[in-house]
N, C-alpha and C positions, 0 to 999 in steps of 0.2 A: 445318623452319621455324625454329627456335629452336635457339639455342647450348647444348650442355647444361652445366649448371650450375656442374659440377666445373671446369670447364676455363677458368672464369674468375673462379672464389673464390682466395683468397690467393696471387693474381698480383701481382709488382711492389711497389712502394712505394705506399702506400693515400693518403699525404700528396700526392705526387705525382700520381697519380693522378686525386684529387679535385679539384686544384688545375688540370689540364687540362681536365674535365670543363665548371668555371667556365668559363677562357676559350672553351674552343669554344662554350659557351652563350652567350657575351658576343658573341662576333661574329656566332653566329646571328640576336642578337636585332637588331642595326643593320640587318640584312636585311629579317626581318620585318616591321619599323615601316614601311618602306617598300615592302612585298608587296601588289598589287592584292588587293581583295576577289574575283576573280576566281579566283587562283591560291590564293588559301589555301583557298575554298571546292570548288576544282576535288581539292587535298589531303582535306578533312574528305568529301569523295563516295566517293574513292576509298581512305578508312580503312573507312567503314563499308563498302563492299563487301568488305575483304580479312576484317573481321571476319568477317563472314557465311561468307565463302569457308573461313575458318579454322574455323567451329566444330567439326568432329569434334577439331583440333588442342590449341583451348583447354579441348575438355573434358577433352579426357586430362589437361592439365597440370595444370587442374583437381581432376581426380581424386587424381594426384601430392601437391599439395598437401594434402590431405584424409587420405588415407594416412598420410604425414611428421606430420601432425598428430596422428592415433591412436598413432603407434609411439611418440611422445615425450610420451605420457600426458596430453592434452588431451581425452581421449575423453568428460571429465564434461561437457565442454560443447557437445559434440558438438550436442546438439538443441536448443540454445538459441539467444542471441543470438550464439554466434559462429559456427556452423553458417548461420545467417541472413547475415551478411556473408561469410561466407566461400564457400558450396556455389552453385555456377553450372549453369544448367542450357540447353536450348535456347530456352525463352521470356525466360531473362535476358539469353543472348547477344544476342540479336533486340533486347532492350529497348535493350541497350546501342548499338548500330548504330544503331537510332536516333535514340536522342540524340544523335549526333553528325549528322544528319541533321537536328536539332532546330537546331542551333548553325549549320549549314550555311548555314539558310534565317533563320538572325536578320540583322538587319540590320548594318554592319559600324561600331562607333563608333570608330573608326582614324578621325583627320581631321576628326571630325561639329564644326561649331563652333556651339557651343552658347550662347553670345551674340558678340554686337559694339555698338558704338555709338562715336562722331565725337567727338574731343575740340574746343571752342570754338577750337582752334590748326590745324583740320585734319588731324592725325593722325587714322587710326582702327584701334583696338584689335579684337582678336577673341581670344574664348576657343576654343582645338582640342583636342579629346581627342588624349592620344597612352600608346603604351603604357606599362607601368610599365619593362617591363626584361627582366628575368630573374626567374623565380617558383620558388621552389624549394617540394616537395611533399612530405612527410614524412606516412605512413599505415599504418594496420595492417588486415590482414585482407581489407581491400577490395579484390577485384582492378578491380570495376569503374570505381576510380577512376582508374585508368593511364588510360583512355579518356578518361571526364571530366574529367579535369584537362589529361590532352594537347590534346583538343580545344578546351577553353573558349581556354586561352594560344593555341594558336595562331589564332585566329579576332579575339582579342584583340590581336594582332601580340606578344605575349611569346614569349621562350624560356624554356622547362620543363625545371625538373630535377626528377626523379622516385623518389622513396626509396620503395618499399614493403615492407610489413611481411612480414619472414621467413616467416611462415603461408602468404603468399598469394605465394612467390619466381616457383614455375611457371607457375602462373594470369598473374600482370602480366608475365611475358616473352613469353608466347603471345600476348598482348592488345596488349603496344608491337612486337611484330613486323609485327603489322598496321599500326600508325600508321607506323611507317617505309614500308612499301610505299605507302603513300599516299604520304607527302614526295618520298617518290623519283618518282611516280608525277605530282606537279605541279612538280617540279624547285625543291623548296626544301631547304636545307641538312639534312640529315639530324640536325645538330643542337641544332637549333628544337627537339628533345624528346630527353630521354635519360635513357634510365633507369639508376639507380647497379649496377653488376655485381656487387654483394658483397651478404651479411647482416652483416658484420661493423658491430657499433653503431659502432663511432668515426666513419662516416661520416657518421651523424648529426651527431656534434658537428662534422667539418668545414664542412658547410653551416652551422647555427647558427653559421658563426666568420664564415660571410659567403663565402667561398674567394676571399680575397683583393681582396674589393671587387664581386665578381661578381654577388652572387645580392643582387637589390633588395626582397623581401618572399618570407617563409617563411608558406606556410601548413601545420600541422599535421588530418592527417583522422584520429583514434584516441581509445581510451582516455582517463583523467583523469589517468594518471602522464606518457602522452606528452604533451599539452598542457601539465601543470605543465613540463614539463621544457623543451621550447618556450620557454615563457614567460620562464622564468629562465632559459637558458642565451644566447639568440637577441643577435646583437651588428646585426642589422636587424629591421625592427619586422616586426610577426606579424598576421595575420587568421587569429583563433580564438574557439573557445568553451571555457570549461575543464567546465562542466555543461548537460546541457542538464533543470536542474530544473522540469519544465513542469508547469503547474494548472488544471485545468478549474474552473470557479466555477460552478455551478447556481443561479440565481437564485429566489427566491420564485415569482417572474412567467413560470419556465422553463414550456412545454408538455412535461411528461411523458415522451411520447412522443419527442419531438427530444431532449431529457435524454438519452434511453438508446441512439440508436442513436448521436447523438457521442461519448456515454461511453464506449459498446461501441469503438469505430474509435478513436479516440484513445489508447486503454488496450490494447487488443488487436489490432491488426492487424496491426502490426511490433512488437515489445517491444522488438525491440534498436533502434533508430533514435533519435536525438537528439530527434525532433517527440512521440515518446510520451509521454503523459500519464505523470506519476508521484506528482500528487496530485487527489484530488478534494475542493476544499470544497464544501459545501450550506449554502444560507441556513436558518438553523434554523428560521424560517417558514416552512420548506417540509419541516421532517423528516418532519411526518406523512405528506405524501403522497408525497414523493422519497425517501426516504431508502433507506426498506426493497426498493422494485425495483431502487435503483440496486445496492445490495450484492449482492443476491441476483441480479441478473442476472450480476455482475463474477464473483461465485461460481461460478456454474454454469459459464460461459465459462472457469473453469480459473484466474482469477485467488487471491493469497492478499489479504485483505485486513486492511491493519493502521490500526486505527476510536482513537477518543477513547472516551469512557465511554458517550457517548451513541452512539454507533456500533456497539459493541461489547452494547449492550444490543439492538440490534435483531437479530443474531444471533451463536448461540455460537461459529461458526466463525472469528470476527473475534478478533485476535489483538492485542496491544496497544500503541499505538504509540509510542516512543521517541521524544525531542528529535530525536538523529540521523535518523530517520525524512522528516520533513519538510524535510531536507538533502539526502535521498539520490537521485541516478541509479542507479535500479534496471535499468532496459533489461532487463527480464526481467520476468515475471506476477507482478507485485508492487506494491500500490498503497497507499498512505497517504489515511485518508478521516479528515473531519474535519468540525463544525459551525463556523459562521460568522455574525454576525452581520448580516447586509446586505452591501453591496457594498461598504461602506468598510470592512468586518473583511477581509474577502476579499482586497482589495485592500492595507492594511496588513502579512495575510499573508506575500503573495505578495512584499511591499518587505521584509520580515523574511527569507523561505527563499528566495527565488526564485534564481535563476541570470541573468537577463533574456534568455533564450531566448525562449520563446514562451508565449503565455497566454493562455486562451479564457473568456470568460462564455457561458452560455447563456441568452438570457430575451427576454420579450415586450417588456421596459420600455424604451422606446427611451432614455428620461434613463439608465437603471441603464447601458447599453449603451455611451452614450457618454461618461459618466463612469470607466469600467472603459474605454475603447480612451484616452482623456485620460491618461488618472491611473496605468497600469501600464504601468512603463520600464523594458520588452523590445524586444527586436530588431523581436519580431513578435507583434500580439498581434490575437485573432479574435474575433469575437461570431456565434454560431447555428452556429459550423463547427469540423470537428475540428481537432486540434492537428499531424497525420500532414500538414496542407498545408503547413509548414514547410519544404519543398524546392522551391530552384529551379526543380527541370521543370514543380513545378507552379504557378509563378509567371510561368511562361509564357520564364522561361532557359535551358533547353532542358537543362540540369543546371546543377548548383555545383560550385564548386570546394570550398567549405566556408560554413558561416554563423559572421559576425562577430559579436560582443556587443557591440563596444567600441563607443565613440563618435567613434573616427576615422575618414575616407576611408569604408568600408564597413562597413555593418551589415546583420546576413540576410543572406538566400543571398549568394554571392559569383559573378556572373556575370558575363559580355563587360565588359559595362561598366562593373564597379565592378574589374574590372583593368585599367583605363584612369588614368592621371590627368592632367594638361591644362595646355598651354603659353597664354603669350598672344602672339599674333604683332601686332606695329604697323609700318605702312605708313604712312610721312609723306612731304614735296616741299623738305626740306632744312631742316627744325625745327632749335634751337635752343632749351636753354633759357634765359631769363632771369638 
């Protein structure tokens, strides 16, 4: 099913190389823009069944990867956050299929025109979604992003280029062999997705150069070194996050009970994922009766937690917390807990450490609720819900590509249609202007 690996690492000229890569992506993509929603969704049917078809394939690769990982002393992290994105199993592969199953049945904003209206001359103006281009994908660890990122572009009518992280080389060539059989399978350019042949980093920087005019927006999926590096090297603009430094806010007025099982999900269900909590403040009005379940529940659950004075006085095993602390993406069982004055401390906070990822209140008080969803400028921010809904699928995108921070084009998840951007087409009867 897949090419093995040796036989198309330090092949050829890499400049070259990359540089063809772009153009076939560039002509892929004049295609796609103009691909019925019929044929690209008849491709994204026929990925997710080769995926399915494939999995004893991609577990093996799977496997390969995970191995290659142990042998070159990655083994410390084996059971943490990168064992979490990395290790694939049969209910992920299934998950992954259908997401693109998810993406299938969205609606297609290729075309959608999203207003119009008649100018006093007669012309009339319309605004049409149309794709962006070429998307190039730079990731580590994740194999399941070859999927999601393939899928979303091409549903989006973009062509994908596809960089994934050395860790995960086997895993995302087992997974884009699928997507090919699809393309092939609704007779669209096999182009339209292509994943880079090499580990060699310079490839990285070929895409950040742009390859020659080709690749119209680089999304980065990884680490805070690859994002910086992203950021500063990229000669086309970026949709990224460089932290995803998230804060749960426990309000005076929180119900106890909803406190702790957000706090539990939030903090512990995925550690490694960008949506996990990695601060909790409590309104000090509420230490007596929140304080001491919230730590000691986090405790028990395996969490460490690093408290303020008053934190750390509730119990011994609270460890004490640093400046850097409340800067930090831990993505691991690791939490920073803190007192607060009300909801403008909270919130103050969160404008002082925060990343503008995401950020959740808990509380009854609808005023406190919606001065906390007003007043904290993140991408994405919750009240009564955990912090872990910060993904696209569950925002009903069917995946991301990635979640934006910035304030340009897209922010939050990045899905179909914030890989869209938009023409204005005017039909006039022989206008003229004055």
């Amino acid at each position: 099913m897949t090419t093995p690996l040796k036989s198309i690492e330090g092949t050829g000229d890499l400049a070259a190389m990359m540089a063809g890569i772009g153009r076939a992506a560039r002509a892929a993509a004049r295609l796609l823009a103009l691909a019925p929603a019929a044929q690209k969704d008849k491709a994204l049917a026929a990925m997710a069944k080769a995926i399915r078809a494939h999995q004893a394939a991609i577990l093996a690769a799977n496997a390969e990867d995970i191995a290659e990982a142990k042998a070159h002393g990655k083994s410390t992290n084996m059971t943490g956050a990168f064992l979490d994105r990395l290790k694939l199993d049969a209910a992920k592969i299934d998950g992954i299929a259908s997401g693109i199953e998810t993406v299938a049945a969205l609606g297609d904003p290729v075309g959608a025109i999203t207003e119009s209206w008649t100018r006093p001359n007669g012309m009339t103006i319309e605004r049409v979604r149309v794709p962006l281009g070429v998307i190039g994908i730079v990731y580590e660890s994740r194999p399941n992003v070859t999927a999601d990122a393939g899928a979303l572009c091409l549903k989006s009518g973009n062509a994908a280029i596809l960089r994934g992280g050395s860790d995960s080389t086997h895993s995302s060539r087992a997974i884009y062999a699928a997507l090919v059989e699809g393309l092939r399978d609704a007779g669209l350019p096999e182009a339209a997705i292509q994943l880079v042949p090499t580990r060699d980093r310079a490839a990285v920087g070929h895409m950040l150069a742009g390859l020659d005019g080709n690749i119209d927006v680089i999304v980065p999926r990884g680490g805070k070194s690859l994002v910086a590096r992203v950021q500063l090297e990229a000669r086309v603009p970026v949709f990224a996050h460089l932290d995803g430094n998230v804060h749960v806010y426990i309000d005076k007025a929180a119900d106890l009970a909803m406190a702790k099982t957000i706090v539990l999900n939030a903090k512990m269900r995925r550690t490694g994922v960008c949506g996990a909590a990695e601060t909790l403040l409590v309104d000090r009005a509420a230490a007596a009766t929140h304080l001491k379940p919230l730590v000691e529940m986090l405790i028990e659950a395996g969490c460490e937690i690093r408290g303020d004075n008053d934190v750390q006085a509730i119990d011994s095993r609270v460890k004490p917390v640093s400046e850097d602390d409340w800067r930090t993406e831990y993505l691991d069982a690791i939490i920073a807990v803190g007192l607060v004055d009300g909801v403008d401390a909270a919130i103050a906070h969160i404008e002082t450490y925060g990343s503008h990822h995401t950020d959740a209140i808990v509380t009854a008080d609808k005023a406190a609720a919606e001065k906390f969803l007003a007043q904290v400028d993140s991408a994405i921010v919750l009240h009564n819900a955990s912090t872990q809904f910060a993904d696209g699928g569950e925002f009903g995108f069917g995946a991301e590509i990635g979640i934006a921070t910035g304030r340009l084009h897209a922010r939050g998840p990045v899905g179909v249609e914030q890989l869209t951007t938009f023409k204005y087409r005017i039909r006039g009867n022989g206008q003229t202007r004055p």
